[in-house]
N, C-alpha and C positions, 0 to 999 in steps of 0.2 A: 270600518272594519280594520281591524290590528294585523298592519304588515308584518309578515315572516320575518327574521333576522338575513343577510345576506349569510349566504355559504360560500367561504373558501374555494376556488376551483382546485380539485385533487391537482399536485402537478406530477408531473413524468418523470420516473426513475432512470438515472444512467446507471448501466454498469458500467462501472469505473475504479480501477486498479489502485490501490493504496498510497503509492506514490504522487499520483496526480491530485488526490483530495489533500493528503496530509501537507503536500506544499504550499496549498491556497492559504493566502495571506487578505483577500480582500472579502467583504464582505457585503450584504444588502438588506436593508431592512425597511419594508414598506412605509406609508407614514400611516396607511386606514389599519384599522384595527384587528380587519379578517386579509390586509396584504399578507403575499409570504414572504420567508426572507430565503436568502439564496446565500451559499457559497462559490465565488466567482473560481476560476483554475486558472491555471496560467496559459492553457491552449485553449481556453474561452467557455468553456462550457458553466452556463448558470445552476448551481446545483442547488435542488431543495430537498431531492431524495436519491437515496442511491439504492441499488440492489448490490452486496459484497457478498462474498465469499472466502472463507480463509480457514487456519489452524489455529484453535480455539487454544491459544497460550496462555490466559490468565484470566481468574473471574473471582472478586471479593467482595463482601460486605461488608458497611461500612454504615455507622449511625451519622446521620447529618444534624446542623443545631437545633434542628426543630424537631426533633426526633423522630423524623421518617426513615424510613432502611433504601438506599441507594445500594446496587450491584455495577460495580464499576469493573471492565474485562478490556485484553486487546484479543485481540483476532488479526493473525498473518498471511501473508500472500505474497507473490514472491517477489512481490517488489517492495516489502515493507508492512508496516502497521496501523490499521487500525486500531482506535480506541470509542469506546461503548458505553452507555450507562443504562441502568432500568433501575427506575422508580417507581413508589406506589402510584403514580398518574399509569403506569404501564396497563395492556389490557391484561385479562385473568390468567390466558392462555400462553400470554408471554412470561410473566410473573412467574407461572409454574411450570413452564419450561425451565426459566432462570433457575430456579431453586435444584431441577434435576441437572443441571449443565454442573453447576456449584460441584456438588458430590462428586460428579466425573473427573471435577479438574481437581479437588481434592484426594482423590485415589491414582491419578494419575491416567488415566483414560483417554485416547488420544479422541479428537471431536472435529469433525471437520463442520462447519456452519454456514449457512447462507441466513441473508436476511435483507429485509427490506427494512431501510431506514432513513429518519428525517436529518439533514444535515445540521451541522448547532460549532457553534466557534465561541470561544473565549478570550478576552484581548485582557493582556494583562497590564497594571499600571505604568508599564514602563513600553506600556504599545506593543509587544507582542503577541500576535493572533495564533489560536491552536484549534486548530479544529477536531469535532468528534462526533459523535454517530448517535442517537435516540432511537432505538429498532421499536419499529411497529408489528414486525413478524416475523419468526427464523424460524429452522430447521436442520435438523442433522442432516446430514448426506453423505454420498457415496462419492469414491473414487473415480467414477464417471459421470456425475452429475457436477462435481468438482472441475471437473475436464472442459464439459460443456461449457461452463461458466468463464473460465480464462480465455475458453478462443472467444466468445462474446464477447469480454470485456476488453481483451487485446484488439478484435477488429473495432470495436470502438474507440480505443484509445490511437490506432492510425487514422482512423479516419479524421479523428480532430488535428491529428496531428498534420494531414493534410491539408485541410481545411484552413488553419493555421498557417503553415508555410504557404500556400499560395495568398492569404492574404495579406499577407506581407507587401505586397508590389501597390498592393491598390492604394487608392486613396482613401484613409482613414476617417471617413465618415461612412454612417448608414448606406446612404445612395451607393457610394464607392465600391462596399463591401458586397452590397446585393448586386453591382454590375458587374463584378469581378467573377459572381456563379456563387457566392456564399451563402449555404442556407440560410431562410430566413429564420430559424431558430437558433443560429448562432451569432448571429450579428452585433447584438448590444454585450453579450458574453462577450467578442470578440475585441469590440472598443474600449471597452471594460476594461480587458485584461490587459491591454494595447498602455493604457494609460497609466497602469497602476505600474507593472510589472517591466514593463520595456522591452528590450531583448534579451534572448536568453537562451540558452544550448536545449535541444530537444534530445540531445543522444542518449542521455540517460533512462529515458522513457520509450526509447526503440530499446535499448539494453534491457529494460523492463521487459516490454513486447517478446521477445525472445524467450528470454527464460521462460516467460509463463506458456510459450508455446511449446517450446521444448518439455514441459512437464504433461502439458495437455495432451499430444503425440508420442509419449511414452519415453523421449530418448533422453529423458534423465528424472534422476527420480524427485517426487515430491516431498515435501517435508507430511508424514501423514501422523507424526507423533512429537510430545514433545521437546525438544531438544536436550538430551541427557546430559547430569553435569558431568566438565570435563576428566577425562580419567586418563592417569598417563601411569603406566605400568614402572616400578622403581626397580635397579637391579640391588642386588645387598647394601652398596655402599651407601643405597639412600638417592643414587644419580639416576636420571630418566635414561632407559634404555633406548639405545642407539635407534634401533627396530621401529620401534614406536614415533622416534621423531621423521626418521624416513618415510613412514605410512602419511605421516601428518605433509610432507612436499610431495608424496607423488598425487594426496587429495588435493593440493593445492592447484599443481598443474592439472589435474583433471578436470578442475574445475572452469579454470581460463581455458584449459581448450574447449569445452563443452559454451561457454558463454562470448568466445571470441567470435566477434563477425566481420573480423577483418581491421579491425582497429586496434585492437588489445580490451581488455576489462577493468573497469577503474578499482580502483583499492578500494571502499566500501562494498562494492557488490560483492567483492574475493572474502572478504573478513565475515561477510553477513552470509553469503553459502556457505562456509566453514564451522562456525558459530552455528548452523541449520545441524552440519556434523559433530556437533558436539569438542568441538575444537577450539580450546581455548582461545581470546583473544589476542593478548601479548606472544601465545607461543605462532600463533600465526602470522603476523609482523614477523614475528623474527626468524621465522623459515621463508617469509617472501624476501626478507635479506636475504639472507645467506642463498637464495635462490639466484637473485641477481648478482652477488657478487663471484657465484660458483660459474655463472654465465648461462645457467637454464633457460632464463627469463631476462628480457629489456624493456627500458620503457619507452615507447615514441614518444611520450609526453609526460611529465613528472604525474605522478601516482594513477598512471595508466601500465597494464603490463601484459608482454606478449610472450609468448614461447620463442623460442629462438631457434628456427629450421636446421 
């Protein structure tokens, strides 16, 4: 009698926050031929599928050399970027989603997305690893299905992050990890990451946590469109009016007070909510100067910045 092929065990989707996939740097690739392979993170979690969610920024076509059509898009959240691809291997219903998403983001149509997707990295010749996404199935959504999504992803992303810090103390084997109360689904993630990554600051992934909760609960707004290009009103001489760059420092501060939690907010979060505002790059540098040197704002730690009571 002709044995069946072995089938793949489906595996389990994190939700997890933009941040934490795009910094993974290690990777896993079975040796059998129906193994899966996984994207490791830096607070341990083995990823092979994610469920994301974001603002549908960019989606293109593109002929590849063998002449198949590749849709290459990111998708944002508020801790950063996702990147995407659908190929002919895609299913129909994804495929032809893709094709209506395409038109929206070519009219300018704002999108908000969820999707479940397989995790996939690329190590370039000079050894650097970038990770990205193969969606097996997405969907438009709502401003509260959006909501829903971030506090799931945010209580996930503490929870590793707990998990994480308390294993810290243990002794860094399996046994260690499991006496210590470490899930047993996290363990080889956690060695894993232990050995690749070392130590490493988790504040910026609470600073994450925050914002995304802050948008989920309302008290500040979401990015729900795409970020317009910058526009800065001129007066006759051709010079940027005065008015205009003052709106641009008091979004500044609004913004670190809105994302301070007691520590100050580090200079890419400040530039990338801003940037959300349609606020130019360099003009935003250069009003968080002049911010600090007017005394609005200090830093407790270089390219950290607080309001100044």
């Amino acid at each position: 009698m002709m044995q069946s092929a072995p089938r793949a065990r489906r595996q389990p989707a994190w939700h997890m926050l933009a941040s934490e996939f795009s910094e993974a740097t290690l990777n896993e690739k079975g040796s059998g031929e129906y193994d899966p392979s996984f994207v490791i993170t830096k607070l341990g979690a083995k990823v092979n599928r994610v469920i994301v969610a974001g603002l549908l920024e960019r989606l293109e076509v593109r002929e590849t050399s063998n002449g198949s059509t590749l849709y290459q898009g990111q998708m944002r959240d508020p801790s950063g970027l996702h990147y995407f691809s659908v190929g002919d291997y895609a299913s129909e219903s994804m495929r032809e989603l893709t094709l209506s998403l395409v038109e929206k983001t070519e009219t300018g149509e704002p999108v908000l997305l969820l999707m479940t997707a397989k995790a996939r990295w690329y190590q370039t010749d000079e050894g650097a690893v970038y990770t990205s996404l193969r969606p097996e199935e997405a969907c438009e959504i709502d401003a509260k299905t959006y909501a829903l999504w971030l506090t799931r992803a945010s209580e996930g992303t503490l929870q590793r992050m707990k998990i994480h810090n308390d294993s810290l103390s243990a002794e860094p084997t399996a046994e260690g990890l499991k006496a210590s109360g470490v899930p047993e689904h996290m363990v080889e993630g956690l060695l894993l990451s232990r050995n690749h990554y070392g130590e490493f600051d988790t504040e910026s992934y609470t600073l994450n946590v925050m914002q995304a909760l802050d948008i989920a609960e309302g008290r500040m707004e979401a990015a729900s469109q795409p970020a317009p290009p910058p526009q800065t009103r001129l007066d006759e001489d051709g010079s940027a009016a005065d008015s205009d760059e003052d709106d641009v420092k008091d979004t500044l501060v609004a913004i670190i007070g809105q994302l301070d939690q007691g520590d100050g907010v580090d200079f890419e979060t400040v530039l990338t909510n801003a940037g959300a505002r349609g606020i130019d790059r360099q003009l935003a540098e250069a009003k968080l100067d002049e911010l600090s040197n007017e005394g609005t704002l200090h830093e407790p730690r270089f390219g950290w910045f607080r309001i100044v009571a």
